[in-house]
C-alpha positions as CSV (number, residue, x, y, z in Angstrom):
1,X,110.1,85.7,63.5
2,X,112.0,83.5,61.2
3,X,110.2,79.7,60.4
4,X,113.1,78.7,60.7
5,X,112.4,79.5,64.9
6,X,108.9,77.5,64.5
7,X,110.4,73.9,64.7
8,X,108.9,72.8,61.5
9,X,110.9,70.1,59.7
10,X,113.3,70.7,56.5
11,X,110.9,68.8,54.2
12,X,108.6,72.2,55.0
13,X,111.3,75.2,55.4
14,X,112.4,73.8,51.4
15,X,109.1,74.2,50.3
16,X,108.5,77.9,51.9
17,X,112.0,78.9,50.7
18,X,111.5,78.1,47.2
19,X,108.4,79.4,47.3
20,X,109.3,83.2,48.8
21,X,108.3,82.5,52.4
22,X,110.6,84.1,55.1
23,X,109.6,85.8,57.8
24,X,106.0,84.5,59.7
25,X,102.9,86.8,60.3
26,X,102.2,87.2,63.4
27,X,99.5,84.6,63.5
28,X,101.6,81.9,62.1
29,X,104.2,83.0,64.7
30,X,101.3,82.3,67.8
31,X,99.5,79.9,66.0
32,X,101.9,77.3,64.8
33,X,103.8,76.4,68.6
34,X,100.4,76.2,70.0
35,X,99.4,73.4,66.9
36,X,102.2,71.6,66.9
37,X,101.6,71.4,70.9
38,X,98.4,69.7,69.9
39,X,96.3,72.5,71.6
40,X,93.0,73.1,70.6
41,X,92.6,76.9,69.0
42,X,90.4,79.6,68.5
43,X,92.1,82.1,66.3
44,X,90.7,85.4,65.0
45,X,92.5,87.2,62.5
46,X,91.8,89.9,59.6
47,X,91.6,88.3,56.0
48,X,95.0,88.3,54.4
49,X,97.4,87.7,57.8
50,X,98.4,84.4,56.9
51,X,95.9,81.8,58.1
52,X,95.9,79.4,56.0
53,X,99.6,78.5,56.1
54,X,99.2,78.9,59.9
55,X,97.0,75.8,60.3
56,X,98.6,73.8,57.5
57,X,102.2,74.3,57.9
58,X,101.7,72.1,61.5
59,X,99.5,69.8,59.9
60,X,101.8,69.1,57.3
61,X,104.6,68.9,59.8
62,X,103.0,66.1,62.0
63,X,102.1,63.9,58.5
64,X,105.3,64.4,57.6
65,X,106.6,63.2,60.7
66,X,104.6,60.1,61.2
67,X,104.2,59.6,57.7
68,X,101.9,59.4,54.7
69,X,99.7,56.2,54.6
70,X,96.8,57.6,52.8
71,X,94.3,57.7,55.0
72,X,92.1,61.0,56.0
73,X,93.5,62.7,59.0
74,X,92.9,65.7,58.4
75,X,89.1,67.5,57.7
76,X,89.0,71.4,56.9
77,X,85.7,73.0,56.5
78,X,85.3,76.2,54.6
79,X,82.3,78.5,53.4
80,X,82.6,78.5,49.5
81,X,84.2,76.4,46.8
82,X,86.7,79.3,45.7
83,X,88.1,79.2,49.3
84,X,88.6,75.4,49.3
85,X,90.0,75.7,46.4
86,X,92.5,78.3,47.3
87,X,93.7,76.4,50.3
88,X,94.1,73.3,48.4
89,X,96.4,74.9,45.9
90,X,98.1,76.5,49.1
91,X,98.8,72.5,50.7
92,X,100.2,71.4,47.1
93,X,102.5,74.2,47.0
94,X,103.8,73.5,50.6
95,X,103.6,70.0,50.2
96,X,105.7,69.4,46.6
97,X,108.3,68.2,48.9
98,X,106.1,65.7,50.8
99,X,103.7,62.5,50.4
100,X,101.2,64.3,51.5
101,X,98.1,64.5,49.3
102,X,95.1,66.5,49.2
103,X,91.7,67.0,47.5
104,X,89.1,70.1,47.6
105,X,85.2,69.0,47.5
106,X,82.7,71.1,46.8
107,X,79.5,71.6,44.6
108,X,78.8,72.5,41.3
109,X,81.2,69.8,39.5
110,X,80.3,67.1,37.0
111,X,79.5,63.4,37.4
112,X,83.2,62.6,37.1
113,X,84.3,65.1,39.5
114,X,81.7,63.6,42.1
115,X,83.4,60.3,41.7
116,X,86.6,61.1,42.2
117,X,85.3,62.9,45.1
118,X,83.6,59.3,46.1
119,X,86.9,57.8,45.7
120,X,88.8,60.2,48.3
121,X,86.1,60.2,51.1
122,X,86.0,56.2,50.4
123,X,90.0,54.8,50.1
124,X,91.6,58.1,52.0
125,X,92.8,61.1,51.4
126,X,95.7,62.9,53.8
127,X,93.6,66.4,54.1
128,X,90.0,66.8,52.8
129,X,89.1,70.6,52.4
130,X,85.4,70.6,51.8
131,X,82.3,73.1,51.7
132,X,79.5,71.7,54.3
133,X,76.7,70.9,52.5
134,X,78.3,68.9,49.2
135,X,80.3,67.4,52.3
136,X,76.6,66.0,53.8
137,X,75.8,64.9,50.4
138,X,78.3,62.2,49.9
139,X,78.3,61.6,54.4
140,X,74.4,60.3,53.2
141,X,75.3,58.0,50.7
142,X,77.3,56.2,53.4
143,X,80.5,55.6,52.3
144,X,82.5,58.3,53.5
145,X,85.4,57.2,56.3
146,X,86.4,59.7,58.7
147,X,87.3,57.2,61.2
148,X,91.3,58.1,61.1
149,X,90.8,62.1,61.2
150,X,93.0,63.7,63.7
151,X,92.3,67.3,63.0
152,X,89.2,69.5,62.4
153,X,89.9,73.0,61.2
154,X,87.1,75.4,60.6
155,X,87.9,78.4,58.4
156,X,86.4,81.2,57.8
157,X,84.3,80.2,60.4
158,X,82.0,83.2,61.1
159,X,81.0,83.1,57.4
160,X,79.7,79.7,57.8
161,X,77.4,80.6,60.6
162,X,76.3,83.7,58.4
163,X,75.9,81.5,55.7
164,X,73.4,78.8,58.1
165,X,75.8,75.9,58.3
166,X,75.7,75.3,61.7
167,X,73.8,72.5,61.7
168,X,75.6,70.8,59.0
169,X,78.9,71.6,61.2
170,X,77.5,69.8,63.8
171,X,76.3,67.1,61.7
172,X,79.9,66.7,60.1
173,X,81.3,66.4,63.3
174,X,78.8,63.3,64.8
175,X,81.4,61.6,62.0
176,X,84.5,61.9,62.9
177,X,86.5,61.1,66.2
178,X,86.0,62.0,69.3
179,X,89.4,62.0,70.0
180,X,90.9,64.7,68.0
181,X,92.8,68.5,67.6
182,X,90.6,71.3,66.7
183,X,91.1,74.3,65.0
184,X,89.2,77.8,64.4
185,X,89.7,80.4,62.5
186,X,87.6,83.3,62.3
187,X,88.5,86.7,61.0
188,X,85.7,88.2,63.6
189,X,84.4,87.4,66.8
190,X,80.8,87.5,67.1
191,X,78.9,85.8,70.5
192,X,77.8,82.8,67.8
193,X,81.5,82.0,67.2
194,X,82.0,81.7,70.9
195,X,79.2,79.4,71.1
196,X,80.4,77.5,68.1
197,X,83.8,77.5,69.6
198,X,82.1,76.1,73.3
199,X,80.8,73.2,71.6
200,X,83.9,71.5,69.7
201,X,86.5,73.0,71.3
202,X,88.7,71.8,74.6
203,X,90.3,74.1,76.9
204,X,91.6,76.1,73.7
205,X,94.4,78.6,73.0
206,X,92.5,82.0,72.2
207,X,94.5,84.2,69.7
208,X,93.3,87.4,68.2
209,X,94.5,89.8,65.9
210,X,93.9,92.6,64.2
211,X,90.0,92.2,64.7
212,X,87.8,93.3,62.0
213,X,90.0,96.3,60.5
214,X,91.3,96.3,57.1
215,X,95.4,95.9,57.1
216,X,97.6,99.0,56.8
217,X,98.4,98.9,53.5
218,X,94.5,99.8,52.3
219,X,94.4,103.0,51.3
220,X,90.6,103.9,51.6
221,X,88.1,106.5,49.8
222,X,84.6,107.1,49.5
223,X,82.8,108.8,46.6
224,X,78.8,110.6,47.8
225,X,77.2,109.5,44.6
226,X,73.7,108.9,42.7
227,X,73.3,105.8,41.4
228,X,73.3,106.5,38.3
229,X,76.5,108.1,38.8
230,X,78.4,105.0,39.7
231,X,79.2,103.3,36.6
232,X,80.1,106.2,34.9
233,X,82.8,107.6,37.7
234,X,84.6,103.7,37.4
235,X,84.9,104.8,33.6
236,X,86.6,107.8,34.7
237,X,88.5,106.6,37.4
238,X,89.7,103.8,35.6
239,X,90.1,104.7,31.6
240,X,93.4,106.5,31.0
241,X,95.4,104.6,33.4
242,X,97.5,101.7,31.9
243,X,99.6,101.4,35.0
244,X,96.4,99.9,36.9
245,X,96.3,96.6,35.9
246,X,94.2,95.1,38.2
247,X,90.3,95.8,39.5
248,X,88.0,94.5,41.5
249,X,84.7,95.6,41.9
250,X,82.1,94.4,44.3
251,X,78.3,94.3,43.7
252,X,75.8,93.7,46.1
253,X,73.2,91.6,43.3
254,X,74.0,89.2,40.4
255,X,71.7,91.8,38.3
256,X,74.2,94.7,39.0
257,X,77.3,92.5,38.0
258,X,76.1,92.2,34.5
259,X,74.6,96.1,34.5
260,X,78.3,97.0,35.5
261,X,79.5,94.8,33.2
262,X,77.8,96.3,29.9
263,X,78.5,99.5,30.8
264,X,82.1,99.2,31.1
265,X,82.0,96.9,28.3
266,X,80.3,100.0,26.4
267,X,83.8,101.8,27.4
268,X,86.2,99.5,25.2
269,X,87.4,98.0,28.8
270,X,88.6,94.6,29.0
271,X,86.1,93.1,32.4
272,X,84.8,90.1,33.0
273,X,82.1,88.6,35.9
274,X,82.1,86.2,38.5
275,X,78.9,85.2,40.6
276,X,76.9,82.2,41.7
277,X,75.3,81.6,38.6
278,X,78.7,80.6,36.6
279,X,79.6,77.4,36.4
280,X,82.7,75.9,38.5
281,X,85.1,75.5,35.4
282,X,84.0,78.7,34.3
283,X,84.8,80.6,37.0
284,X,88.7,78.8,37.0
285,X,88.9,80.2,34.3
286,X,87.8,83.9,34.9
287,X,89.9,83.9,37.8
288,X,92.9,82.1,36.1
289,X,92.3,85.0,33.1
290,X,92.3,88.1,35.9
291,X,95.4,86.2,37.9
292,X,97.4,86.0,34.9
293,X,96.1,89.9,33.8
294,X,94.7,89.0,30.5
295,X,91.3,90.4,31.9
296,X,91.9,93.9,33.4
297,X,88.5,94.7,35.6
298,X,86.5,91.8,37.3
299,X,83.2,92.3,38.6
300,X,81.8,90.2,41.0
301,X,79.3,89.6,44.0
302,X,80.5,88.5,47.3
303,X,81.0,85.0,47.1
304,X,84.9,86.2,46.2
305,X,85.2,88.1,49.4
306,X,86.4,85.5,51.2
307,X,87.6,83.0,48.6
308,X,90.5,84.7,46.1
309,X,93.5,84.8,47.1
310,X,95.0,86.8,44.0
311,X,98.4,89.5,44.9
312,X,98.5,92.4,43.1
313,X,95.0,93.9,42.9
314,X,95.7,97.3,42.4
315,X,91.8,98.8,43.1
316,X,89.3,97.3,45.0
317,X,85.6,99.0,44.6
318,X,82.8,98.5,46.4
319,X,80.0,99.9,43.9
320,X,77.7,98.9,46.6
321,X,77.9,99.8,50.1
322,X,78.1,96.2,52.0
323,X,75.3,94.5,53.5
324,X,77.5,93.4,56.6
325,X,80.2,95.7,58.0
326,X,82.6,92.6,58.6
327,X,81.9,92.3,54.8
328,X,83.5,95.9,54.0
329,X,86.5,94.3,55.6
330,X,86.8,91.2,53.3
331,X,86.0,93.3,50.3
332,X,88.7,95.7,50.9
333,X,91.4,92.8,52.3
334,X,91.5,91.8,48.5
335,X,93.8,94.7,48.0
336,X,97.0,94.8,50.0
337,X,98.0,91.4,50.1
338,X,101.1,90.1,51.8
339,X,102.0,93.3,53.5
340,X,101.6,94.9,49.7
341,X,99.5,98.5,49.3
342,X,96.2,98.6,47.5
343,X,93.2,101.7,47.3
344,X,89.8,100.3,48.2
345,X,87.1,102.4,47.2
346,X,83.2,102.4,48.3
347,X,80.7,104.2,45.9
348,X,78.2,105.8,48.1
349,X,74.0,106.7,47.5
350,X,71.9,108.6,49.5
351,X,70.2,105.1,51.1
352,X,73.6,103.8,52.3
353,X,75.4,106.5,53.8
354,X,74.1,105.0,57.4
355,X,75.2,101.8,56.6
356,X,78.7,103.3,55.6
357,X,78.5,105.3,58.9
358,X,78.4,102.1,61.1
359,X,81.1,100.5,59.2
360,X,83.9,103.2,60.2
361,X,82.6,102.7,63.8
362,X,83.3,98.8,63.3
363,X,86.8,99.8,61.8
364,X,87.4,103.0,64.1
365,X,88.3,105.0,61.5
366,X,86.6,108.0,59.3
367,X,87.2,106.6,55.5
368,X,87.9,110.3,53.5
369,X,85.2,111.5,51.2
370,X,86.8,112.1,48.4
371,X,85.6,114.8,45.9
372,X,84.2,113.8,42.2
373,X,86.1,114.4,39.3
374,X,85.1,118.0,37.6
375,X,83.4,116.4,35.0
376,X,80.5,115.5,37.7
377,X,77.9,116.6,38.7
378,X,77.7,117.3,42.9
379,X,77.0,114.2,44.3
380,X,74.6,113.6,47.9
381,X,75.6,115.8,50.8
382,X,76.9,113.1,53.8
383,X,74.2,112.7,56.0
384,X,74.0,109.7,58.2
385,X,70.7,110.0,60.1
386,X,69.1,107.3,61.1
387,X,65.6,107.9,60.5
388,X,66.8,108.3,57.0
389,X,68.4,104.8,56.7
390,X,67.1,102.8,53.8
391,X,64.5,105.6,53.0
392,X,64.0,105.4,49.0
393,X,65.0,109.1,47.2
394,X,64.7,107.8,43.7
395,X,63.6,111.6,42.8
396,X,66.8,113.8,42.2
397,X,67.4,117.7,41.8
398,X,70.2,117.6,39.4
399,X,70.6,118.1,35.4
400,X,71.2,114.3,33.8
401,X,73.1,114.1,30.4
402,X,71.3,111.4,28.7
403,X,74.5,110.3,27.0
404,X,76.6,110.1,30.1
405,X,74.3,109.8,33.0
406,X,75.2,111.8,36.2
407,X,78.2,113.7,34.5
408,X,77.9,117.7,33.6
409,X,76.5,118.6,30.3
């Protein structure tokens, strides 16, 4: 469908067509009608479908309509600070051609940052995108005024209730009004969402799509490694290969982000790391770097699995199998963006292959096992027992080069 089809005002169609936007995903397509018929909606959708614009192209609409006065009517709360930031640079770009203003709070900022923050939730702000618990900060000073908000979107919901925010949710929402629209999005639908979902929302529109499988254009692999075969495959998978520009790699610890990162490092490769120990303007401008492809690899844990929003990642890989199997899905969604292609690849030990079992029954698909480059050593034979699951094997019957661990002398 067209947006032109979506009765959304001119102000809004300029803004998508200077900005590349033509043809609506399929939740933008449901979701949009059933906003801008002030419904209240529990959407479900895979990471990378479009959500954002499909909550905030209505909401823009109707402030557009009635008007900017520069007061706070609209409230969305997300999981992590990378995610509010990514949808507050969304509303500016689809917004240039409107009043509307918005601001992102979230943690980690200076003194000055937390004032302007003050000034915002004080004097009025159109659309507050916030993270819940630097959100409960400045609600306890007292001087935060909700009393105009019209809409309450929740975003990434499930990973808030992962996270432990419900309590904070519904301590954000004993401040606002009880008259208003609300919105959530979730890319899965666990019982706890539905709970969530029975407490704010009224007689909502359900919409799901494509529920907890990666998009088409993922092509997926898994390597049966050792451990301390991991590092040195990325080498070979990745050295020798100017065309991939991009990389992503995904690390279950904040330990193993900086192990991965000496060790390609030690390669002449041009990698950087993300995790929750950087600071905010630090990480802008890691991400800014890898956006603009001055850095090549970025290693990171999972707080980017939800929260970059950066086209053109060429390889995804998971050097850990993940924790969570809706996690696996986020990981991988970094890749294929905007109905683009991508490989996502998981590196696979002994202790996870049970894990990695359960997430192809969450996606309904066998991920191919894919064979190591000749230069290897044989890897683990798959075995997905479950007695075996999480069983430590740190003894291993295979030759080890000490100068390139796991590969053939």
């Amino acid at each position: 469908m067209n947006f032109n089809e979506l009765n959304l005002s001119e102000t809004l169609l300029d803004a998508l067509y200077y900005m590349g936007f033509e043809e609506a995903t399929p939740i933008q397509e449901k979701a949009i009608p059933a906003i801008i018929d002030h419904k209240d909606l529990l959407a479900c959708a895979q990471t990378g479908t479009g959500k954002t614009a499909a909550f905030i192209l209505p909401v823009l609409d109707a402030l557009q309509k009635t008007g900017s006065k520069h007061k706070t009517k609209v409230l969305v709360i997300v999981p992590t600070r990378e995610l509010a930031l990514q949808i507050d640079r969304q509303i500016q770009g689809f917004s240039y051609f409107t009043h509307a203003e918005s601001i992102a709070i979230y943690g980690g900022g200076t003194g000055s940052e937390w004032d302007v923050q003050k000034k915002a939730l004080t004097t009025g702000t159109d659309i507050i995108v916030a993270t819940p618990g630097k959100l409960i900060s400045h609600l306890n000073m007292g001087y935060v005024n909700f009393k105009d908000v019209e809409y309450l979107i929740l975003d990434e919901a499930d990973r808030m209730l992962d996270m432990g925010f419900y309590e904070d949710i519904q301590k954000i929402i004993t401040y606002l009004p009880s008259k208003r629209q609300n919105l959530l999005f979730s890319a899965t639908m666990p019982p706890k969402i539905k709970q969530l979902a029975s407490r704010i929302l009224k007689n909502p529109e359900e919409i799901i799509i494509g529920l907890a499988k990666p998009a088409e254009g993922v092509l997926q692999g898994a390597y049966l490694v050792y451990e301390n075969q991991k590092t040195p495959l990325i080498n070979s998978l990745i050295t020798g290969k100017p065309e991939v520009k991009s990389i992503l790699i995904f690390s279950s610890t904040k330990k193993k982000v900086h192990d991965i990162v000496r060790g390609l490092k030690a390669k002449g490769h041009e990698v950087d790391w993300i995790s929750s120990d950087l600071e905010q303007n630090l990480r802008e401008e890691v991400l800014q770097k890898f956006h603009s492809k001055r850095t090549r690899v970025l290693v990171a844990t999972d707080v980017l699995s939800r929260g970059i929003d950066i086209k053109d990642i060429d390889i995804v890989i998971n050097y850990d199998v993940p924790g969570d199997a809706e996690d696996y899905v986020h990981r991988v969604g970094r890749t294929a963006r905007a109905a683009t292609t991508g490989l996502a690849l998981t590196l696979i030990n002994e202790d996870d292959m049970y894990k990695f079992h359960r997430i192809e029954s969450l996606i309904g698909k066998e991920v191919a096992k894919l064979k190591l480059p000749e230069t290897f050593d044989d890897g683990p034979e798959w075995k997905v027992s479950k007695k075996n699951f999480g069983k430590s094997q740190s003894k291993r019957p295979f030759k080890r080069n000490k100068k390139h661990p796991g590969k053939k002398k």
